[in-house]
C-alpha positions in Angstrom: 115.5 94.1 137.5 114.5 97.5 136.3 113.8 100.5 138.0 110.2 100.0 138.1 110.3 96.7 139.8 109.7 94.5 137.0 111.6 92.5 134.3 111.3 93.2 131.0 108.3 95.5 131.2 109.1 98.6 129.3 109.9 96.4 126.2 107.1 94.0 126.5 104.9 96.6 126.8 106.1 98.6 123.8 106.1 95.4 121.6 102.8 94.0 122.6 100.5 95.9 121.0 102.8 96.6 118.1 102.3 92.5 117.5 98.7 92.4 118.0 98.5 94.7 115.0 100.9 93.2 112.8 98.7 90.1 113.6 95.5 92.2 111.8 97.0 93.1 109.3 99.0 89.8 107.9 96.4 87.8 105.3 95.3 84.4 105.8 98.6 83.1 104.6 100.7 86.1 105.5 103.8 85.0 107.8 105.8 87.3 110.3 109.8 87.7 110.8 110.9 89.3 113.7 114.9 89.7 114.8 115.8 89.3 118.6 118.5 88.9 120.3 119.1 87.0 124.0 118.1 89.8 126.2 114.5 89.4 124.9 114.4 86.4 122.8 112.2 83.9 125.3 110.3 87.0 126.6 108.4 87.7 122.9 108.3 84.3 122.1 106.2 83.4 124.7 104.2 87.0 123.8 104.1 86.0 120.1 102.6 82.6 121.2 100.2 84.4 123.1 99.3 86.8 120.2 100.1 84.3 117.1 99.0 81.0 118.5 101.8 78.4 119.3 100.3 76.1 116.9 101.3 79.0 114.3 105.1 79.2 115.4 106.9 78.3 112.2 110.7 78.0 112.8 113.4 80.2 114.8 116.4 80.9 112.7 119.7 81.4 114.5 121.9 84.1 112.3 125.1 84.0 112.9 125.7 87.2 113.0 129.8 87.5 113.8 132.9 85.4 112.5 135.1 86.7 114.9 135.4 88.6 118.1 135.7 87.5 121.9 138.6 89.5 123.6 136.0 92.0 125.5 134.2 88.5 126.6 134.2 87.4 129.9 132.6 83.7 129.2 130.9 82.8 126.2 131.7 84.7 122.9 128.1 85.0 121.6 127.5 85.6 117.8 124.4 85.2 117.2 120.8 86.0 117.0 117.4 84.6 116.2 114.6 85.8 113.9 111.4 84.3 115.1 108.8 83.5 112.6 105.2 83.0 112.9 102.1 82.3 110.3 98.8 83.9 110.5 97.6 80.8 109.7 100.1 77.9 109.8 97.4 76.1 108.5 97.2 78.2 105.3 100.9 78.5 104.6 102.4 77.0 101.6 105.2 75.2 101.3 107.8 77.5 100.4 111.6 78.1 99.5 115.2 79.8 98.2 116.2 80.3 95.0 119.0 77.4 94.6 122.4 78.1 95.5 124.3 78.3 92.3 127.6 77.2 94.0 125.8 74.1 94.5 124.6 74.0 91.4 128.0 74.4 90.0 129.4 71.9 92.6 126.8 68.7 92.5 125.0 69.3 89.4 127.0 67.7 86.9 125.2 65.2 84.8 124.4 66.0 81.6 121.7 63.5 79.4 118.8 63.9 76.3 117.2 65.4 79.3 119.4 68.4 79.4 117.3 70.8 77.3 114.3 70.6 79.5 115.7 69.5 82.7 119.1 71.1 83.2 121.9 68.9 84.2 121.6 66.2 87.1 123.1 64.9 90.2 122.5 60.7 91.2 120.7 60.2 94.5 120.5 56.7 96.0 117.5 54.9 95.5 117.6 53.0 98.9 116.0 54.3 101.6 117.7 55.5 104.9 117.1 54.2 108.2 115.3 57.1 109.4 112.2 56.2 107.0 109.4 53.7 108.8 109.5 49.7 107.4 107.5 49.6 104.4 107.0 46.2 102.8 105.9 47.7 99.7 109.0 48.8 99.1 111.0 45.8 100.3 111.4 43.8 96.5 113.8 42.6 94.1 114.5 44.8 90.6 115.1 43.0 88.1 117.7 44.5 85.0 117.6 43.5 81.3 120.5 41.4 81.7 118.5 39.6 84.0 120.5 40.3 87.2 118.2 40.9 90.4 119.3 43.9 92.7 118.4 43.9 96.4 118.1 46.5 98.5 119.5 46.1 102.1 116.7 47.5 103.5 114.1 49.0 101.1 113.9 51.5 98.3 112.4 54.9 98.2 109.7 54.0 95.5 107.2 51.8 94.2 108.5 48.7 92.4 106.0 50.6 89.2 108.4 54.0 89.5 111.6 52.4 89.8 110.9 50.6 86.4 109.8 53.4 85.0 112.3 55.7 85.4 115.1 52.8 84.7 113.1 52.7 80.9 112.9 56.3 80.9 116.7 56.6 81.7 116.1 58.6 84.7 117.6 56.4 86.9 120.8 54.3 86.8 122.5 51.1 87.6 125.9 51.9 90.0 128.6 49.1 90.4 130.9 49.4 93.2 132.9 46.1 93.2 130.6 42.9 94.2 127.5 45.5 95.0 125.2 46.2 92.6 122.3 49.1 93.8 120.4 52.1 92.1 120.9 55.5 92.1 118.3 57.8 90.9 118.8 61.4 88.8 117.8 64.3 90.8 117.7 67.2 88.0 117.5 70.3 88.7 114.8 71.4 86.6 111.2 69.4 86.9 109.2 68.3 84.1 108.4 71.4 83.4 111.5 72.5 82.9 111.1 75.0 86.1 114.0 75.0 88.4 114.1 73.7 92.2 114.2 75.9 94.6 115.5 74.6 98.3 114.4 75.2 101.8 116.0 77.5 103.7 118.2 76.0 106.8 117.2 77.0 110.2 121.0 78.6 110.9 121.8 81.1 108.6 125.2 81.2 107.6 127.8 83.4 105.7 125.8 86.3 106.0 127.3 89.0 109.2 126.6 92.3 110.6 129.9 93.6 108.9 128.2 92.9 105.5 125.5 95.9 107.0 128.0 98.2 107.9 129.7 97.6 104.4 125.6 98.1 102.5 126.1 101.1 104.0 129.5 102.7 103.8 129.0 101.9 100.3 126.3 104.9 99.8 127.5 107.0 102.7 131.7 106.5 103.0 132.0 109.7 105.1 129.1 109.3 107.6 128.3 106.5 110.4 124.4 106.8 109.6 123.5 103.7 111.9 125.3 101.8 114.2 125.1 97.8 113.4 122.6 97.9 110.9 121.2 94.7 109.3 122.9 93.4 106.3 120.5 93.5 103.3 121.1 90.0 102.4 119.7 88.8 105.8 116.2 90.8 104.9 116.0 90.0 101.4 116.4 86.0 101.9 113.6 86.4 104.5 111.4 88.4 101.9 112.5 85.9 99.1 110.8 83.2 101.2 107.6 85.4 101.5 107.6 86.3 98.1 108.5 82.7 96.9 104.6 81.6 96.3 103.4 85.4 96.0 105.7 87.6 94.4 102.5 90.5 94.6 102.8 90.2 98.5 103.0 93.2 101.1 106.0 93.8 102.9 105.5 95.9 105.5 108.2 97.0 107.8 107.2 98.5 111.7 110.7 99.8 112.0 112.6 100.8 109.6 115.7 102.0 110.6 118.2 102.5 108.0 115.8 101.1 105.3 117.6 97.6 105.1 114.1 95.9 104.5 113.3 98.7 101.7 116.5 98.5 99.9 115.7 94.3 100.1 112.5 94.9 99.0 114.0 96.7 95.9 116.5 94.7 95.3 113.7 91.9 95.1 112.0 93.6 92.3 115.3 94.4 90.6 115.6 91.3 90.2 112.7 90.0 89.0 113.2 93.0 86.6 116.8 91.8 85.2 117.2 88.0 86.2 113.6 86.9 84.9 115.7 84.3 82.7 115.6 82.3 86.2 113.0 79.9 86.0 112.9 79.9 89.9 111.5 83.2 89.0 109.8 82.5 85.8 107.0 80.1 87.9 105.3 82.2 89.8 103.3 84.7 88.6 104.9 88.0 88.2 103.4 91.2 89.9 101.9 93.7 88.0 104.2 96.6 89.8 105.8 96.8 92.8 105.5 99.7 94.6 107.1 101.4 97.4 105.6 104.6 100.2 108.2 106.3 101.8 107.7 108.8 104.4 109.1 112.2 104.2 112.6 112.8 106.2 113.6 109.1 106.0 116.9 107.7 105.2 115.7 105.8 102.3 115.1 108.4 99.9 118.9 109.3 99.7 119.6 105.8 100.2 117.7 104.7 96.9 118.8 107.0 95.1 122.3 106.6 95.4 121.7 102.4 94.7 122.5 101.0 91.6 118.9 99.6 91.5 117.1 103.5 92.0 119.2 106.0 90.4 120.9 103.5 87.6 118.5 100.4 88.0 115.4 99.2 86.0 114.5 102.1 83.2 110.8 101.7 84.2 111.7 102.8 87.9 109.5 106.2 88.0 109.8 109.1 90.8 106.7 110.5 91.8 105.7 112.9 94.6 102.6 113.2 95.8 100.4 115.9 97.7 100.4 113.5 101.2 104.2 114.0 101.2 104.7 110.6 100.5 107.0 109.8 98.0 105.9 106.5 95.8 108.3 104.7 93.4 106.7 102.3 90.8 107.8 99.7 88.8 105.6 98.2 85.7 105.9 94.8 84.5 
């Protein structure tokens, strides 16, 4: 209990109004991340379903933050936190998702056909259908191959008896014999037909990614200062902008507090790599900003931050510096 009699006050109090603006300001199909650990987690989310709606409550990722630690523990050695997300609209949110994980690409993706050229390489997929999907009748029927051999499935495929034949003509699906058992595996390629490449959706733990990383961003531009104590690694922000950004690369990212500029310099790492990586067909889909901009006030850490990143002073050659009268410093980036 606090000093003032009451749990959680102070912060609650600070917070509330803070979300009640945010909620303004997010469009239609804007979306909202906001990092918490224990001490407050339940406490703003029941305020954010308050403020946000509980019917727009998206997910609430679990980061784990630490790989180690636990000797100054008395009980549990905690490492992690939670990043709560909420739509403006849940209704109006669209489907989105992660650039694909090229160590998975590298690791499952490893079928080549006459597809290749348009649809990357491919990984087989069973056709049947796992126990978890409802009884379909539809789908419960016999294939028959060209050698005249009917295949079963134990319980029932994924697709229409119409599809299956299909992509058996069309070579994008396959016969697989394991001794007496005969089934069908489809090819999941990694490109569609359009030759754009799948993105996947992000997991609700996030993994691999630890405060250390922040301390590192950091000591990397500053190696003889301790600017902020456990900052937040810029990997963490930028895979929560990339799913913003993953339908609407023009979006608004607006931060409340900035702190040592992790969500700026994810921001501009963002539009670096739109700038540099545009090859990506996960990037190549959707429809490319006309500039990205970003305000910076005067005084904060991000203006000697940028320019000592690789992506300010030595990144994209249409980066531009430009002061202006408010004191607000704006760098640009055409397209």
């Amino acid at each position: 209990m606090t000093a003032n009699g009451r749990f959680h006050s102070g912060w609650l109090t600070m917070i509330f109004p803070r979300l009640r603006l945010a909620r303004k300001l997010l469009s239609q199909d804007g979306m909202i991340f906001i990092s918490i650990d224990d001490n407050e987690q339940a406490s703003l989310r029941a305020l954010c379903d308050e403020v946000f709606g509980r019917e727009n409550f998206v997910e609430c990722f679990i980061w784990k933050k630490s790989y180690g630690g636990g000797p100054k523990e008395k009980y549990a050695v905690t490492q992690h936190e939670y990043v709560l997300m909420y739509a403006r609209s849940l209704q109006d949110l669209a489907p989105f998702s992660l650039p694909y994980d090229p160590r998975k690409v590298e690791r499952y993706y490893k079928g080549q056909d006459e597809h290749f050229n348009l649809r990357g390489p491919y990984r087989l997929k069973p056709l049947e259908a796992t126990k978890s999907m409802d009884a379909r009748p539809n789908l419960v029927y016999d294939v028959a191959l060209e050698n005249g051999e009917l295949v079963k499935p134990q319980r029932q495929w994924l697709w229409s008896k119409d599809r299956v034949l299909e992509a058996l003509k069309n070579n994008h699906a396959v016969v697989v014999r394991n001794g007496e058992k005969t089934t069908l595996n489809y090819k999941q390629y990694l490109k569609d037909e359009d030759g754009v490449e799948r993105g996947e959706k992000p997991f609700s733990v996030i993994d691999g990614i630890y405060t250390q990383h922040g301390t590192d961003d950091l000591s990397r531009l500053f190696p003889t200062a301790v600017v902020v104590q456990f900052p937040k690694p810029v990997a963490l922000v930028r895979q929560l902008i990339q799913i913003a950004i993953s339908n609407d690369p023009a979006a608004i990212v607006l931060d409340f507090f900035a702190g040592s500029a992790t969500t700026a310099e994810a921001f501009l790492l963002c539009l670096w790599l739109f700038e540099i990586k545009s090859s990506s067909s996960w990037f190549r889909r959707r429809s490319r900003p006309q500039k990205g901009r970003l305000h910076v006030e005067p005084g904060s850490i991000l203006l000697p931050k940028f320019l000592k990143s690789e992506y300010g002073a030595r990144g994209p050659r249409s980066w531009k510096q430009m002061p202006r009268k408010t004191g607000i410093w704006t760098w640009a980036s055409a397209y």
